[in-house]
C-alpha positions in Angstrom: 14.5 -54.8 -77.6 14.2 -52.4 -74.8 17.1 -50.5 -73.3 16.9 -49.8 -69.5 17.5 -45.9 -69.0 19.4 -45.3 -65.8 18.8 -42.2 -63.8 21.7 -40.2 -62.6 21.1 -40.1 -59.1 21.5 -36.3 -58.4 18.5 -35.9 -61.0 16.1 -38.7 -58.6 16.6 -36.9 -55.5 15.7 -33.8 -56.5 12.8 -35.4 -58.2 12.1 -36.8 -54.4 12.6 -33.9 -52.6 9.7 -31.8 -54.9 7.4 -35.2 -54.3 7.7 -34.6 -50.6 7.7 -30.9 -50.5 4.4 -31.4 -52.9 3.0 -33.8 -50.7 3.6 -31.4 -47.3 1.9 -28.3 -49.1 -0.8 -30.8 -49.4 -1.2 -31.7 -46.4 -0.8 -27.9 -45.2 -4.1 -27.1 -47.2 -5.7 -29.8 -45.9 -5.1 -28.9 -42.6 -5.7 -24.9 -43.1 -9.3 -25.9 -45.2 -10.0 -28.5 -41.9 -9.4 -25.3 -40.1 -11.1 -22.8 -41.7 -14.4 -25.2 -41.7 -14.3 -25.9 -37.6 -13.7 -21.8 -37.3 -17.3 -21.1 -39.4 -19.2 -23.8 -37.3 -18.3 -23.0 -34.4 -15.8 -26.1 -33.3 -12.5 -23.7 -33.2 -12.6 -22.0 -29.3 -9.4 -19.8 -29.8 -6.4 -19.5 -32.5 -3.0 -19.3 -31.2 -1.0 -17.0 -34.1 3.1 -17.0 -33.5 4.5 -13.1 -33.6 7.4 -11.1 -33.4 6.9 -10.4 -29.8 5.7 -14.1 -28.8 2.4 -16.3 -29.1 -0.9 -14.2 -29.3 -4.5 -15.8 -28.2 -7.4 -14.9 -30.6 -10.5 -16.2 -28.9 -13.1 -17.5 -31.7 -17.2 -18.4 -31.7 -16.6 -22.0 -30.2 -17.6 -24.0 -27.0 -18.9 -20.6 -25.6 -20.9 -19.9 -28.5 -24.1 -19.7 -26.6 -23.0 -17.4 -24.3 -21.5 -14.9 -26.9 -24.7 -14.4 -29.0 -26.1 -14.0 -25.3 -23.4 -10.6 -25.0 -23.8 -9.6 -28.2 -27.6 -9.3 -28.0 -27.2 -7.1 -24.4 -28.1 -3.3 -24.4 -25.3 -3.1 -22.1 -21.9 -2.4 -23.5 -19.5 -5.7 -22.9 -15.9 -5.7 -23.3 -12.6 -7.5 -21.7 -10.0 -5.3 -21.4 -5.9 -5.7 -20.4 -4.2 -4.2 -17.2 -3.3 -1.2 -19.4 -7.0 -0.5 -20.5 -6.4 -1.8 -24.0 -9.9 -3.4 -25.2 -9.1 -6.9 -26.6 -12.9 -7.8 -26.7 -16.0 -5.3 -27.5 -19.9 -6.0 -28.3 -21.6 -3.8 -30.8 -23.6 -2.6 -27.9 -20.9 -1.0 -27.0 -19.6 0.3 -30.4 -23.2 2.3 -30.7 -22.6 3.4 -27.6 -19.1 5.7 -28.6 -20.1 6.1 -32.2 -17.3 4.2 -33.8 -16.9 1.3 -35.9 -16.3 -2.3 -33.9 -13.0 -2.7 -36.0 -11.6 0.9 -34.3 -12.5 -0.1 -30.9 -10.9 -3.5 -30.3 -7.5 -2.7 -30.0 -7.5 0.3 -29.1 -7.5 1.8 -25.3 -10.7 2.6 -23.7 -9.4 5.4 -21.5 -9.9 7.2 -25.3 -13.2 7.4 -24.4 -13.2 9.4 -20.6 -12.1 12.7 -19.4 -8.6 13.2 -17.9 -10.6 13.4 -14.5 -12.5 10.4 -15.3 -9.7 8.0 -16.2 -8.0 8.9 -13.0 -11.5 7.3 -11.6 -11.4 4.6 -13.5 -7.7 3.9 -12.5 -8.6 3.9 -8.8 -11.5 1.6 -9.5 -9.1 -0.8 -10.6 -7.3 -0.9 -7.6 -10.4 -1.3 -5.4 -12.2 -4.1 -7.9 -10.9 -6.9 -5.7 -12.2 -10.6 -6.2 -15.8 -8.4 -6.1 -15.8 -5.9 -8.6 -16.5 -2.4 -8.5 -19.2 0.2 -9.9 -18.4 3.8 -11.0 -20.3 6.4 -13.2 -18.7 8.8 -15.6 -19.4 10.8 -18.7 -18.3 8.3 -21.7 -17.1 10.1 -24.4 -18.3 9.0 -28.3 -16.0 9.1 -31.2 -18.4 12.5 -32.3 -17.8 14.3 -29.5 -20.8 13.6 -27.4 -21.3 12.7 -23.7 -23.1 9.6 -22.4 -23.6 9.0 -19.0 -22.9 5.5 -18.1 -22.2 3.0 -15.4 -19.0 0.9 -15.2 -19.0 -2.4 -13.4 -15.3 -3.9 -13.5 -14.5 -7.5 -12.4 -11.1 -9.3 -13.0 -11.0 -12.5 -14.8 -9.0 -15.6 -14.3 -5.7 -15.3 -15.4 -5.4 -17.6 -18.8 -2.8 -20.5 -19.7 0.3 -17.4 -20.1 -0.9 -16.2 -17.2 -2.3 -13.1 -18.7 -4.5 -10.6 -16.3 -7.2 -9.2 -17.8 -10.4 -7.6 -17.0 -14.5 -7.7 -17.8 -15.7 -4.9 -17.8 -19.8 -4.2 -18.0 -20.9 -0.3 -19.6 -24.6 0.3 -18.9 -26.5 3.7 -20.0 -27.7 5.7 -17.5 -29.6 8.3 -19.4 -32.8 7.3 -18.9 -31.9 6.5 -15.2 -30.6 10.4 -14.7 -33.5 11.1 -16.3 -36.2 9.6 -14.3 -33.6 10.5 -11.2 -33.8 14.2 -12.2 -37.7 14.0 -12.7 -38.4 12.3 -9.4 -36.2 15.0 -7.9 -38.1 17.7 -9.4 -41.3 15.9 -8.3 -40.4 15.3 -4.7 -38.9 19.3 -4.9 -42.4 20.4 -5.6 -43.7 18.7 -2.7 -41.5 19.8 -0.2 -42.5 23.6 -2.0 -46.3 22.6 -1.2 -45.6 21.6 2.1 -43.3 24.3 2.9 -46.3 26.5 1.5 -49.0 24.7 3.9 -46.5 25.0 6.8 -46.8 28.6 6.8 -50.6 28.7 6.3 -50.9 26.7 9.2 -48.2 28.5 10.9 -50.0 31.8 10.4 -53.5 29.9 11.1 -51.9 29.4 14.3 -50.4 32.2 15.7 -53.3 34.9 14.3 -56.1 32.9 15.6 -55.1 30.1 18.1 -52.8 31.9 19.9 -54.7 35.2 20.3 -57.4 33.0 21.1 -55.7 31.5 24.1 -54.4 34.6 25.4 -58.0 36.3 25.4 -59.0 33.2 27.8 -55.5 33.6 30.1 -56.4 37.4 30.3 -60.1 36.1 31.4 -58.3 33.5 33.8 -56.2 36.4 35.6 -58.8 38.7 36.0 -60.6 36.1 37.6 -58.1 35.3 39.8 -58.0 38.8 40.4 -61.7 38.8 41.7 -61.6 35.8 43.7 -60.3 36.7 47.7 -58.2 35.0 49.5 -61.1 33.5 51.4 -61.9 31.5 48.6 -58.6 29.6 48.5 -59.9 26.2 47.0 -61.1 28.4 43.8 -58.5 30.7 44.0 -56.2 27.7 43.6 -58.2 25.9 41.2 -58.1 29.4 39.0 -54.8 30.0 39.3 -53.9 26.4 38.4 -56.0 27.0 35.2 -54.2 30.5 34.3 -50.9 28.5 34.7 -52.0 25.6 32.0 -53.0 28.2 29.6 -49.6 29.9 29.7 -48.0 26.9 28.9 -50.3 26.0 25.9 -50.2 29.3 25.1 -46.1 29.3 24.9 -46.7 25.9 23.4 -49.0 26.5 20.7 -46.0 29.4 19.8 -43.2 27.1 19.8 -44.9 24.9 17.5 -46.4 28.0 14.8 -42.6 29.0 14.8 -40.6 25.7 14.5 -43.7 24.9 11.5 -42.3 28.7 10.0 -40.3 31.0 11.5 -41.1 34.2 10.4 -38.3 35.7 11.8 -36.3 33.5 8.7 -37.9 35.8 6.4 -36.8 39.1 8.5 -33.8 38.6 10.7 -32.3 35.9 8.6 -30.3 32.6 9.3 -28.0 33.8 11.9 -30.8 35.1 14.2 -32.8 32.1 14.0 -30.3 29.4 14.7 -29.3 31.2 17.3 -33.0 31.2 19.0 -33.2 27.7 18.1 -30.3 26.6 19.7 -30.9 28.8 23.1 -34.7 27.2 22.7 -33.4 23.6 22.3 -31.2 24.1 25.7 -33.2 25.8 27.7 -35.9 22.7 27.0 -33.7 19.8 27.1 -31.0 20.9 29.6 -29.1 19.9 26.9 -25.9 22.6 26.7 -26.1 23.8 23.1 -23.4 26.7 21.9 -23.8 28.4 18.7 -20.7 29.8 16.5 -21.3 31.7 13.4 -19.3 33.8 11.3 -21.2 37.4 10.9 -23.3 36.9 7.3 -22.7 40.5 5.8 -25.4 39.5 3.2 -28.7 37.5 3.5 -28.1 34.1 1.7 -30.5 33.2 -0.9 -34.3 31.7 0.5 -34.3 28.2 -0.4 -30.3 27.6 1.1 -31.4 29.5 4.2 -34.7 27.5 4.4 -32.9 24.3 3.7 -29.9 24.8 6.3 -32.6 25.9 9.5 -34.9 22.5 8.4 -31.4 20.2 8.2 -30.8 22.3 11.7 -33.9 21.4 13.1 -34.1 17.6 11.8 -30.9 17.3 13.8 -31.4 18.5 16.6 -34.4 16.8 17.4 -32.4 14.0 16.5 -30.0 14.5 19.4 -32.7 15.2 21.9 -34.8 11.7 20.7 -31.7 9.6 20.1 -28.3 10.8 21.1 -28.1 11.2 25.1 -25.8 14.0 24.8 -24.3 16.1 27.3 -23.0 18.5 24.5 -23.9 19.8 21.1 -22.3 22.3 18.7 -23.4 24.0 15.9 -20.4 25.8 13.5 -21.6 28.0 10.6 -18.9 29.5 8.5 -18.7 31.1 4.6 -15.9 29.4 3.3 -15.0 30.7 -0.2 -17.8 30.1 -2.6 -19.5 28.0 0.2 -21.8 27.9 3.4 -21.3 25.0 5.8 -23.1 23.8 8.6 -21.7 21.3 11.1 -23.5 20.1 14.2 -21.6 18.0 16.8 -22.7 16.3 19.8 -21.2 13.7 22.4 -23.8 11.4 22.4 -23.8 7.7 22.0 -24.1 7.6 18.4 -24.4 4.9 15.9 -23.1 2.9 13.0 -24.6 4.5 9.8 -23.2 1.7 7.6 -25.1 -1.1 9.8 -28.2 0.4 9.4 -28.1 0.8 5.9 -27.2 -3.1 6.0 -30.1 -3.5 7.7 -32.1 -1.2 5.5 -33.0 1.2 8.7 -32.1 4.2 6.9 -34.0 7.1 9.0 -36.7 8.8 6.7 -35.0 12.1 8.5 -31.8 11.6 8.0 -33.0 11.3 3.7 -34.9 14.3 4.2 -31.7 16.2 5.2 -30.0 14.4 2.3 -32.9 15.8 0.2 -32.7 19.2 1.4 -29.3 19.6 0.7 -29.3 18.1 -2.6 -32.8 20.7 -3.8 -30.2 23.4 -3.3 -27.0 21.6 -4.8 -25.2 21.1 -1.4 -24.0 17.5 0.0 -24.8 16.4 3.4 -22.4 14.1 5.6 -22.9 12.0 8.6 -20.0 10.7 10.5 -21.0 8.7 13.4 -20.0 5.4 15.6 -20.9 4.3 19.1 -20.0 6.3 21.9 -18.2 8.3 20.1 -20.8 10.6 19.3 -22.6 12.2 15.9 -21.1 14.7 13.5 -23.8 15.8 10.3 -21.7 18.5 7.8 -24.1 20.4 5.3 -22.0 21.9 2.3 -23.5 24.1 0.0 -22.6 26.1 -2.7 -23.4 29.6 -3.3 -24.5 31.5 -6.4 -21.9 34.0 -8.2 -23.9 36.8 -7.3 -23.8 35.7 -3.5 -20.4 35.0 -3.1 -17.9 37.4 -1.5 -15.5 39.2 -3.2 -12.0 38.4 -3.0 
C-alpha cells in the first residue's frame, strides 16, 4: 500500500520560485548567445549598454558593413568625434598615422595630437564647419613625438536618436603634397633665376649695342639737318621729322633695357629705383603717382629688393592697363623685422573672389604671389568695384638685416 507524502507548502514554493528563476537564467543565455552570434555576422547595427551616467550607444559591424570595410581600407585617417573633440570612432589609418595603438585612441581627445596654436585652429574650424564642412592644415602630432603634416576636413553629422551632436572628421597626409609643393617651388624658383639672368643679358645686349647704335644714326640725322639750308624746307622737314623718331626710339629702346634690368637696382638700390619708376610711370600715363619711403640706412638683401621692384612693376602696369585711376600710391616702410610695400590707386577695381569663381585668376597677379613667396613674404590684394585696388607685399627680413632695437 502506498502512502501519499504531502508537501508542506513553504517547501513547494521555494521549490517554484528556483524552477522559474532557473528557467529565466535560461532564457537570459539564450538571448545573450542569440546575441553574441548576430554581433559576429554582422546582423547587430549598434548595442545600447545602461551606465551610471545614462544609456551609451556602441555602434557595431551591421547594416553599414559595406561601408566600414570601405573606411577601414582608406589611406586617409577617418574618425567621428564629439563636440568636445573626444574620438568615439577611429580607422587604423589613422592610428598609423599618430603612432599609437587603436585601443588608446578611441576614447581619448584628439586635440592630444595638435599644438596649443593648432587646437585653437581647429576650434575655430568648428565654428565655421556649417552644413558644408571645412578644411584646415596643421602639424599632427604622433604618440613618438613626430610631426606629420596633414589636412583636416570636418563635417557635422546628423544628430542621433538622444540627440547627440557629433562630428566626421577626415585626416589626409600631406607629405608628399608639401613635398612635390616644395619641389615645384624650387623648380619654378630656378626659372624665374634663368629668366631673371636672360633679362639682363638682353638688357645689356640692349643698351651697349642697340642703343649706341641708334644714337650714332640721330648724331648722323642732326648733322644732316645741320647741312641742309633753309631753302631746302621739304628735306629739311622730312630730316628733322626723322631725327625726331629716332629720339623717341632711342628713349624707347632705354625705357625698355631698364624696366627688363635696372642697373641702377644693383647700385643705387630700392629706394632710388621706385622712385624713378614711379616719376617714369606719371610722367607717361598722366597718371599722378606719389612715392613715400622710409630712408633704408642699409641695402636690403638682392633677391627681396629684386622681388619688391618686379611686384612694383607688375602693378603698376596693372593700373595703367586696367584700373582708370586718377591716383596711385606707393608706401614703403621697415616695420620691425619686416619690409612692406603697399600700392593704392582709385581706380575701378574688381572682385578678386569672382574671378577666382570663374577661374580668371591673372597670370600677373600669381606671379606677384610667386615672387613674394621665393623670398618668404605674403602678398595681399584687397579690391571691389569702384572702390579701387590695394596690393600689400610683406616680407620678412634676415637677422643680420634687421635693425637693432
Amino acid at each position: 500500500m502506498t502512502r501519499a507524502v504531502k508537501t508542506a507548502p513553504g517547501k513547494r514554493s521555494a521549490s517554484v520560485r528556483s524552477d522559474t528563476v532557473l528557467s529565466a537564467l535560461r532564457a537570459r543565455l539564450a538571448e545573450a548567445e542569440e546575441t553574441l552570434r548576430a554581433i559576429r555576422t554582422g546582423e547587430v547595427d549598434t548595442v545600447l549598454v545602461a551606465g551610471k551616467r545614462g544609456p551609451r550607444v556602441f555602434t557595431l559591424q551591421g547594416a553599414e558593413h559595406a561601408y566600414r570595410v570601405l573606411i577601414e581600407s582608406m589611406n586617409e585617417g577617418a574618425l567621428t568625434v564629439t563636440n568636445d573633440k573626444s574620438i568615439l570612432y577611429a580607422n587604423q589609418s589613422f592610428a598609423r598615422m599618430v603612432r599609437c595603438p587603436l585601443e588608446q585612441v578611441i576614447g581619448s581627445s584628439f586635440r592630444r595630437f595638435l599644438s596649443g596654436e593648432d587646437r585653437a585652429s581647429l576650434k575655430s574650424l568648428f565654428k565655421r564647419a556649417g552644413k558644408s564642412g571645412a578644411k584646415l592644415q596643421v602639424q599632427l602630432k604622433a604618440a613618438d613625438g613626430t610631426e606629420l603634416p596633414v589636412q583636416i576636413s570636418v563635417r557635422p553629422l546628423a544628430k542621433d536618436d538622444f540627440n547627440y551632436a557629433t562630428s566626421g572628421m577626415v585626416v589626409t597626409d600631406m607629405t608628399e603634397a608639401k613635398r612635390t609643393e616644395e619641389l615645384m617651388r624650387e623648380l619654378t624658383h630656378r626659372v624665374v633665376q634663368v629668366q631673371e639672368t636672360e633679362r639682363a643679358d638682353v638688357a645689356l645686349e640692349l643698351h651697349d649695342h642697340i642703343t649706341q647704335l641708334l644714337c650714332a644714326i640721330l648724331f648722323r640725322c642732326q648733322a644732316l639737318v645741320d647741312e641742309l639750308s633753309a631753302r631746302e624746307g621739304p628735306s629739311l622737314q622730312e630730316a628733322m621729322r626723322l631725327r625726331d623718331m629716332l629720339s623717341g626710339t632711342a628713349k624707347e629702346v632705354e625705357r625698355i633695357s631698364r624696366n627688363l634690368r635696372p642697373s641702377a637696382l644693383d647700385h643705387l638700390g630700392l629706394g632710388a629705383v621706385l622712385s624713378a619708376a614711379t616719376t617714369e610711370f606719371a610722367d607717361r600715363t598722366g597718371v599722378a603717382a606719389r612715392l613715400t619711403a622710409v630712408h633704408l640706412t642699409d641695402r636690403l638683401p638682392a633677391d627681396i629688393e629684386l622681388a619688391l621692384y618686379r611686384i612694383h612693376q607688375e602693378t603698376m602696369k596693372n593700373v595703367e592697363k586696367h584700373a582708370r585711376a586718377r591716383h596711385v600710391t606707393v608706401e614703403l616702410s621697415r616695420p620691425g623685422d619686416w619690409v612692406q610695400m603697399t600700392i593704392k590707386d582709385d581706380g575701378i577695381g574688381f572682385d578678386p573672389a569672382g574671378r577666382m569663381k570663374k577661374g580668371e585668376k591673372s597670370l600677373g597677379l600669381l606671379s606677384m604671389r610667386e615672387r613674394a613667396t621665393y623670398v618668404h613674404g605674403a602678398l595681399t590684394v584687397v579690391s571691389a568695384r569702384r572702390h579701387g585696388t590695394e596690393v600689400t607685399v610683406r616680407i620678412p627680413l634676415p637677422p643680420v638685416d634687421r635693425p637693432k632695437s
